[in-house]
C-alpha positions in Angstrom: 92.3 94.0 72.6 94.3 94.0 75.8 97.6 95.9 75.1 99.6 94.1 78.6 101.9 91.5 77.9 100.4 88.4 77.9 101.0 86.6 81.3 101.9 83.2 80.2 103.9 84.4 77.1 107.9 84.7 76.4 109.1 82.1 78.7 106.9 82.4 81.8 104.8 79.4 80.5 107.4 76.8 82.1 107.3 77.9 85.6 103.4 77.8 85.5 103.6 74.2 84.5 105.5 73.5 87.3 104.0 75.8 89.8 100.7 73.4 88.8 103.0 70.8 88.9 104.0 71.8 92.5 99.8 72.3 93.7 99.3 68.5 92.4 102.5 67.5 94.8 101.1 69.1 97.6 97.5 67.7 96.8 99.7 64.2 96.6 101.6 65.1 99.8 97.7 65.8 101.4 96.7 62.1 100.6 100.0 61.0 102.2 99.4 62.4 105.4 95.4 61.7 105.8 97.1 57.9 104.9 99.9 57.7 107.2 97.8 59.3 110.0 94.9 56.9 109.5 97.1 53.9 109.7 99.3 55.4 112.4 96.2 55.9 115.1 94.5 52.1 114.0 97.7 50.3 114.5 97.6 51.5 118.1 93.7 51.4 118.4 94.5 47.4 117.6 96.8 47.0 120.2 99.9 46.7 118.1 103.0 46.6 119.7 105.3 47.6 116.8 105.8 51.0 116.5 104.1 51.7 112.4 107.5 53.1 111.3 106.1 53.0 107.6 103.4 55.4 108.8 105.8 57.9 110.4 108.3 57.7 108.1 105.4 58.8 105.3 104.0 61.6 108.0 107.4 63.0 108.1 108.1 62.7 104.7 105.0 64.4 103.3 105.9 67.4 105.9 109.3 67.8 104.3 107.6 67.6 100.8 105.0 70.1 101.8 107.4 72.1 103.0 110.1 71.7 99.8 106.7 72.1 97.3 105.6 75.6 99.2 109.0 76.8 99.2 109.6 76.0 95.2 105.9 77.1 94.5 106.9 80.1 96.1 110.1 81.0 94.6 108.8 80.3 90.8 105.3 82.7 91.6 108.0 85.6 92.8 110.0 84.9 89.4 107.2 84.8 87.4 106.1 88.1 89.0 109.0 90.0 88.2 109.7 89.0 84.4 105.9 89.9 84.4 106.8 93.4 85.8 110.0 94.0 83.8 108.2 93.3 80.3 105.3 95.8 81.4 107.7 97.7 82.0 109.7 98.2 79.2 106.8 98.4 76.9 105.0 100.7 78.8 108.8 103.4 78.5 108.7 102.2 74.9 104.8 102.7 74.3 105.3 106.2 75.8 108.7 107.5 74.0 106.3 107.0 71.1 103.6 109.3 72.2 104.0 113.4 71.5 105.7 115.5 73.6 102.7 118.0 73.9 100.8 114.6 75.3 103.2 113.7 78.0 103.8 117.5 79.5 99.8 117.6 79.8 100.1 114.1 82.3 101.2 115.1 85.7 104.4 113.6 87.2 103.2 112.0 90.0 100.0 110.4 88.0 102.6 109.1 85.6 105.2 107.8 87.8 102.0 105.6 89.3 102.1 103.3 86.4 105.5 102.4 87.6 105.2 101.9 91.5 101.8 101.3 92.4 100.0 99.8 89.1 102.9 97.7 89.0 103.0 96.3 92.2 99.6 95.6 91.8 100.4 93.4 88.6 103.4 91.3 90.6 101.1 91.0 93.1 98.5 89.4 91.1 101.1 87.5 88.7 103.5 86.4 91.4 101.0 85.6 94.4 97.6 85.6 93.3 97.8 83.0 90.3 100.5 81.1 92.0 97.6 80.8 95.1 94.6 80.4 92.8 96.9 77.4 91.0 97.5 76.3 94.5 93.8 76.2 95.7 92.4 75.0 92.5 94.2 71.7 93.3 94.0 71.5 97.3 90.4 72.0 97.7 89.4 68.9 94.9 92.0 66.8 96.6 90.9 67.4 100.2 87.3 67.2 99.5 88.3 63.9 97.8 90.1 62.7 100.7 86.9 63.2 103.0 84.6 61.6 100.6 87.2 58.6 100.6 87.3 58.2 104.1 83.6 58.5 104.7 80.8 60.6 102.0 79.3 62.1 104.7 82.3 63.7 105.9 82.8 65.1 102.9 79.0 66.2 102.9 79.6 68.1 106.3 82.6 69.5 104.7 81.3 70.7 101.5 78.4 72.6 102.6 80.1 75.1 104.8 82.4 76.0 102.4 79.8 76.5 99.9 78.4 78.9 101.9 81.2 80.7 102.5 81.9 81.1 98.9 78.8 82.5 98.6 79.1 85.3 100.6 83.0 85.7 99.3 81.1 86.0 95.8 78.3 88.6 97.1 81.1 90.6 98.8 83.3 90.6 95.6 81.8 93.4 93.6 81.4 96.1 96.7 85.1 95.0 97.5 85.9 96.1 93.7 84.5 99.4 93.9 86.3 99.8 97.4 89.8 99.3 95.8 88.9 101.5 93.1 87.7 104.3 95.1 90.8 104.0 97.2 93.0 104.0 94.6 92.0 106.7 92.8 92.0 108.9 95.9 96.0 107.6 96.9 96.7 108.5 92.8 95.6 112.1 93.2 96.9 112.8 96.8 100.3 111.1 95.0 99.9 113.1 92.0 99.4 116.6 94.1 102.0 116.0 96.7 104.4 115.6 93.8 103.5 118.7 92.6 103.8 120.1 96.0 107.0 119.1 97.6 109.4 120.1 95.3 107.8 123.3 96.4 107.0 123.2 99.9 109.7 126.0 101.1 108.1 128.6 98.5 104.5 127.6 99.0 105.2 128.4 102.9 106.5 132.1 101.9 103.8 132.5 99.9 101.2 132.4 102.9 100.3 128.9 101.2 101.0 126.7 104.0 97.5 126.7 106.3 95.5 126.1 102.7 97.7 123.7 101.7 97.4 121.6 104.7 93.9 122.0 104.5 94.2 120.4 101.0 96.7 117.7 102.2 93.6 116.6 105.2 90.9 116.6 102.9 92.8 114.4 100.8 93.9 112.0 103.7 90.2 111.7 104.9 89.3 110.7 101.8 91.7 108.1 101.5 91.0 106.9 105.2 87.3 106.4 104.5 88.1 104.5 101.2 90.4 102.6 103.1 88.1 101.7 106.4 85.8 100.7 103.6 88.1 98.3 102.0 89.3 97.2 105.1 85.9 95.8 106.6 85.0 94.4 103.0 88.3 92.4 102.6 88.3 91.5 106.7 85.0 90.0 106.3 86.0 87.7 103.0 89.4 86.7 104.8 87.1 85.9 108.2 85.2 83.7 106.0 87.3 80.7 105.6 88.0 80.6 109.3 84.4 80.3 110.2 83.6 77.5 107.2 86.3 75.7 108.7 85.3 76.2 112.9 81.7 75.0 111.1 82.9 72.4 109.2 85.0 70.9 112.1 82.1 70.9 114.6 80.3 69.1 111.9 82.9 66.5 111.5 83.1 65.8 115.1 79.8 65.4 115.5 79.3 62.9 112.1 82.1 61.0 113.8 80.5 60.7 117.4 77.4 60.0 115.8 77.9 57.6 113.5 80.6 55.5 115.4 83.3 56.3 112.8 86.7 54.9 114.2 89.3 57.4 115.5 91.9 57.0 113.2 89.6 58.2 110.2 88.1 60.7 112.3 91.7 62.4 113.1 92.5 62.0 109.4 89.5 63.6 108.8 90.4 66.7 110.8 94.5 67.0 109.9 92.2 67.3 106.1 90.1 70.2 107.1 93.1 72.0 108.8 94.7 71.4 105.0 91.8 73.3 103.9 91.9 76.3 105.3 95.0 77.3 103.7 93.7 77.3 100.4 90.7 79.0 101.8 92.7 81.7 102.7 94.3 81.6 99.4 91.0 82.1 97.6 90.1 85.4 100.0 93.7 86.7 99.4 93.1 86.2 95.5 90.0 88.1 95.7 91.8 91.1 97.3 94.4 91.0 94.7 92.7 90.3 91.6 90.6 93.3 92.1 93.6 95.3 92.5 95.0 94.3 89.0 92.0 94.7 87.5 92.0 98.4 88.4 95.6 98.8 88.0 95.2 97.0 84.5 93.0 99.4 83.5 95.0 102.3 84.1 98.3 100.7 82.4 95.8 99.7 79.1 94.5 103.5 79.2 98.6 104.5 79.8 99.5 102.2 76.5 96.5 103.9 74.3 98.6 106.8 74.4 98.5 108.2 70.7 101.8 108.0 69.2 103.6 109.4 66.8 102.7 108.0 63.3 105.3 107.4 60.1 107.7 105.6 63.2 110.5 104.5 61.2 113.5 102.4 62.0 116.4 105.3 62.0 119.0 105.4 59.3 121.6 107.4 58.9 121.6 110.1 55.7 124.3 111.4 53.2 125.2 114.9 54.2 124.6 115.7 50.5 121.9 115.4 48.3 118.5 116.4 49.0 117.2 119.3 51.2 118.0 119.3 54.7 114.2 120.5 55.4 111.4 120.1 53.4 107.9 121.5 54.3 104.5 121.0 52.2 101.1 122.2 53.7 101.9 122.2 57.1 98.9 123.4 59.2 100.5 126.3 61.1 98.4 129.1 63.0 95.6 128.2 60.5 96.9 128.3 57.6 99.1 126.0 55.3 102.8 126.6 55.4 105.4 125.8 52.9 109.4 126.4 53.3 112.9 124.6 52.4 116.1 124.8 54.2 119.3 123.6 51.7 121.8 121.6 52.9 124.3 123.8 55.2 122.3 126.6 54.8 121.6 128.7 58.3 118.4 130.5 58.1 116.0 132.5 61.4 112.4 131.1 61.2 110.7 134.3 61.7 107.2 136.0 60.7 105.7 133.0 62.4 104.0 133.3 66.0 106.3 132.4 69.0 104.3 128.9 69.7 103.7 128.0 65.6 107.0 128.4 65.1 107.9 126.1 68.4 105.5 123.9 67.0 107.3 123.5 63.4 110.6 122.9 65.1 109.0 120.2 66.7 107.2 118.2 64.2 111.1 119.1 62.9 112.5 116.9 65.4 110.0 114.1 65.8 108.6 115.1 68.8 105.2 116.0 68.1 103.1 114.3 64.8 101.1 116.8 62.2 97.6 116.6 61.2 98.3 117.0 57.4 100.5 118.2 55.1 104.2 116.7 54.1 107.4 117.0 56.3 110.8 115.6 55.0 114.3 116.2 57.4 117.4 115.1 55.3 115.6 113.0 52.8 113.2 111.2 55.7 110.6 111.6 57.6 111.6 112.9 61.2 111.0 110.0 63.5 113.4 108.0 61.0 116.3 109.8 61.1 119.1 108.6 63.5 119.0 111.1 66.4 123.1 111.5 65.6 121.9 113.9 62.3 119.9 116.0 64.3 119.9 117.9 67.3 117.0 119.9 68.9 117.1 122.8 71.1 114.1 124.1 72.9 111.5 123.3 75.3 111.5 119.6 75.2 115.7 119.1 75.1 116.1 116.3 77.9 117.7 116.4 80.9 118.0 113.7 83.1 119.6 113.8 86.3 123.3 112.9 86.4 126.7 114.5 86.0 127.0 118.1 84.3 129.3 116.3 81.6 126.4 113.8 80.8 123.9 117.1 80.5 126.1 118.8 78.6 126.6 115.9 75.7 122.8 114.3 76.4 121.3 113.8 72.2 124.9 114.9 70.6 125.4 111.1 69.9 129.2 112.1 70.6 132.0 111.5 73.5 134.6 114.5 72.9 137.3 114.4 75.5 137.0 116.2 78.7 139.6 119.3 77.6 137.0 119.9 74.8 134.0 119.9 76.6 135.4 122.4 79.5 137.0 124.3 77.1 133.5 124.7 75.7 132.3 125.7 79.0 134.5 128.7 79.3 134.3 129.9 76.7 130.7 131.0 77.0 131.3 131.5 81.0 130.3 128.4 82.3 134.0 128.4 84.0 132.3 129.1 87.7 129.6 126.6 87.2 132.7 124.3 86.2 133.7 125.3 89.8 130.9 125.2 91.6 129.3 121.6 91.2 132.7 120.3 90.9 134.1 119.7 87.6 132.5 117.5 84.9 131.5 114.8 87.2 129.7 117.5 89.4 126.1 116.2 89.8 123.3 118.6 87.8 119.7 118.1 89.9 116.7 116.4 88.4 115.2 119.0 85.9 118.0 121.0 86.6 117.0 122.8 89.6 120.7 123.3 91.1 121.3 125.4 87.9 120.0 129.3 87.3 118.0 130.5 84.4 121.3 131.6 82.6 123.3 128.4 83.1 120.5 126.2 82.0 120.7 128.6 78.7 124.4 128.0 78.8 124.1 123.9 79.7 121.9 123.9 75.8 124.3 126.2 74.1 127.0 124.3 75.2 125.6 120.9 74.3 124.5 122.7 70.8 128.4 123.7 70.1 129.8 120.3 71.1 127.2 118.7 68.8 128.2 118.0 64.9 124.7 117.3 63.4 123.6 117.6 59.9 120.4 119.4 60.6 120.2 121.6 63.9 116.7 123.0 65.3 116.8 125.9 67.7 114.1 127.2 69.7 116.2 130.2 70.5 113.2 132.3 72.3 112.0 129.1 74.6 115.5 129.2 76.0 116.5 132.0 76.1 119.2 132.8 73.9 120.4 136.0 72.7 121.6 137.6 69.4 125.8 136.7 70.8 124.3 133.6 71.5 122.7 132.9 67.7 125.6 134.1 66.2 127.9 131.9 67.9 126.4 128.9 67.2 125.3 130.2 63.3 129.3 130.3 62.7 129.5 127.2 64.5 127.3 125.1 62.3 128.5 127.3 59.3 132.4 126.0 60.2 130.9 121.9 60.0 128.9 122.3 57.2 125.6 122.1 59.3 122.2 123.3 58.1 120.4 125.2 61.0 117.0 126.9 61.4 116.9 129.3 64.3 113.3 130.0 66.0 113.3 133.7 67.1 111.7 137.4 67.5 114.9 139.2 68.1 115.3 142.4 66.0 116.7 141.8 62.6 118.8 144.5 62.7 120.6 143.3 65.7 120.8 139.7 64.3 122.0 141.4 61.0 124.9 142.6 62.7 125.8 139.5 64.5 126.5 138.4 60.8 123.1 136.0 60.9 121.2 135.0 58.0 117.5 136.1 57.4 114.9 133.6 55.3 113.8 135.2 52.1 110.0 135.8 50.6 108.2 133.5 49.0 107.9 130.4 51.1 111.2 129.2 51.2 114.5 129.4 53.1 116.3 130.7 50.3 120.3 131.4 49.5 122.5 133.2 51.7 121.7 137.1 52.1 124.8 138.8 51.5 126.3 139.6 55.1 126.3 143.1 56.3 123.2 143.7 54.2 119.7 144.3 56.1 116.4 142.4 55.0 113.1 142.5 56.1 111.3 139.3 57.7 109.0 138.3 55.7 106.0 135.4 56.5 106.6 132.2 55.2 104.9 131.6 51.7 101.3 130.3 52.5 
């Protein structure tokens, strides 16, 4: 089952009934002008002195109603085409916010940003053009072969079986074109997908003596992509050629009916004002051809990109009571093997430790929503952790976002709050973000995609100001993924103790060191227990299994 938007659905099935509408005007326009023609040349092979005004005036009206019907056919096909694009789109963001995190940092950038430029061009260029053409030539071919036959059957005859044969070699030409276009585009997704990779690096790869193998890389690449596109290009020239030659046959075959049979000039000029009405749609066809094999291959990608697996128990968020029930529950979670149970209480700060670095990354992740667990039972204030409203919650590791944008944006990005600017910068400095302040100029100071204007420590310093600005009921901190330090913990342990905040902290960091930043340890047996008297040193035990 095809998981693309369907083509004709939401509203888009109104401009399709009047681009059809518009293809049966033209074909009406087509009969017009073989008409007007026809009588225009007898009245003067008669010897009529009156000027045939009526057949003028219905030649130069059928021009302006070609002209009006191409122009409207082409505006709705363009329309069509881009609500097409937009609903992709948006499901294809939506159908991939839903997938894990682990999922998404195995695709590579460039291959994923694809489904948004290329395969989606591909689409509007299918929805917008090629059905708008097919609709087109599905009507103008009938209605000029009809035209023919009226005016003499063997014109028609003469007409017909040129084109015939050049569909047939269109159709024998189709499937090698297919595998052209998909060759290509696979070889334009990985030089894409690599250069992306590569650019944002090009300075260092030079200093590291990459530069002569990477341009060696970057050739090999291009050749491929020239030979898959020579290939296409003789394939698709040689469908497009076709309707040129039907018609130069076609044409000499009319002539020669015409001379032949005695048929009078004014039908045989009708006649050949039809055929020239035929190559357009000709054309059309060979165009449609090229594009429809594009969609199909970009479809495919964007149905594989909407298969993604998602997370399952997606809930509609709702907001919890910050009393009540336990602000983490954990039942049989799969963890480095083995099953792990534990409980946090309700404003209750606890270190997850006795746990391997990436397990215990892992649980603060199922945690947050971001990845979804094999078995066991997870509940995060009451609910299950893709239901709660991202407001009660905030996560601090590996996959925090950060999208590009100004430092105050970064700073507040999943705290669901908008403190006034004397808050936030007095955030800032307190934990020596005062020269960064400086440096990018001020809160609106713009902070580089993925951060890359920032160092190490005021990345560190970007989270652990976004995690003391933030006033969740539940906070999760990867402390070891970025890099926080015992001052660090501490802070923000008497910062969630001061709102009432539960808050699990993910690190290795020495217990006795932690111990004297005033921090709280977990307790044996399985769960995050009551408050260890502060002052007092503990050991770190596993969590029950």
């Amino acid at each position: 089952m095809t998981r693309l938007p369907d083509i004709a659905g939401g509203d888009r099935w109104w401009p399709f009934v009047w681009l059809a509408a518009a293809a049966l005007g033209q074909g009406g326009m087509l009969v017009v002008s073989a008409i007007a023609v026809r009588d225009a040349i007898g009245s003067v092979r008669q010897g009529d002195a009156a000027m045939p005004v009526v057949a003028l005036f219905m030649l130069a009206a059928a021009g302006v109603g070609f002209a009006t019907l191409r122009y409207a056919e082409r505006v709705l096909a363009e329309r069509v085409g881009q609500s097409y694009v937009a609903e992709t789109r948006e499901a294809l963001f939506l159908r991939l916010s839903k997938a894990p995190a682990s999922w998404l940092t195995q695709r590579r950038a460039g291959a994923l940003s694809l489904r948004y430029v290329g395969d989606l061009t591909a689409l509007k260029n299918w929805v917008g053009v090629g059905l708008a053409r097919a609709i087109s030539a599905a009507v103008m071919l009938p209605v000029s072969l009809l035209v023919l036959i009226s005016i003499d059957f063997r014109l028609g005859l003469a007409t017909a079986l040129p084109l015939a044969l050049a569909f047939a070699v269109m159709l024998r030409l189709g499937p090698r074109l297919r595998l052209a276009h998909g060759a290509l585009r696979k070889n334009r997704a990985r030089l894409a997908a690599s250069m992306a990779e590569r650019l944002q690096q090009a300075t260092a790869l030079r200093r590291s003596g990459r530069l002569g193998i990477e341009k060696k890389v970057l050739r090999a690449q291009s050749a491929k992509i020239i030979d898959a596109a020579m290939t296409r290009a003789h394939l698709s020239a040689a469908i497009r050629a076709m309707p040129d030659a039907a018609s130069g046959l076609a044409g000499a075959l009319t002539l020669w009916l015409c001379l032949h049979f005695g048929i009078p000039i004014g039908e045989t000029v009708a006649a050949l004002m039809t055929l020239s009405m035929i190559v357009r749609p000709m054309r059309h066809i060979a165009d449609i051809r090229d594009r429809r094999y594009s969609w199909l291959i970009a479809s495919d990608k964007l149905e594989k990109a909407l298969a993604a697996p998602r997370i399952d128990r997606l809930g509609k968020p709702l907001r919890s009571a910050r009393t009540g029930r336990a602000a983490l529950v954990v039942q049989g979670v799969p963890l480095d093997g083995v099953p792990v149970d534990l409980k946090l209480a309700r404003g209750k700060v606890r270190l997850l430790q006795g746990l391997e670095t990436a397990s215990a990354s892992r649980l603060l992740m199922l945690a947050a929503g971001l990845e979804d667990r094999e078995a066991g039972e997870m509940r995060v204030l009451g609910r299950q952790p893709t239901e709660l409203d991202p407001q009660e919650m905030i996560y601090l590791g590996g996959a925090s976002p950060t999208l590009r944008g100004s430092l105050r944006r970064d700073v507040l990005l999943g705290t669901g709050r908008t403190p006034p600017d004397t808050e936030i910068c007095n955030v800032l400095h307190q934990i020596g973000l005062g020269p960064l302040l400086t440096r990018v100029g001020g809160l609106d100071g713009r902070i580089d995609e993925g951060r890359r204007n920032l160092s190490v420590a005021e990345t560190r310093g970007v989270l652990l100001a976004r995690a003391l600005l933030a006033r969740p009921a539940l906070a999760l901190i990867d402390a070891d993924e970025i890099g926080l330090g015992a001052a660090d913990i501490a802070a923000l342990a008497a910062h969630f103790r001061s709102i009432e905040s539960a808050a699990l902290f993910a690190t290795t960091l020495a217990g006795g060191a932690l111990n004297a930043e005033r921090t709280i340890h977990p307790t044996p047996a399985g769960e995050i227990g009551p408050d260890v008297p502060r002052g007092h040193h503990t050991t770190l035990p596993n969590p029950k299994t």
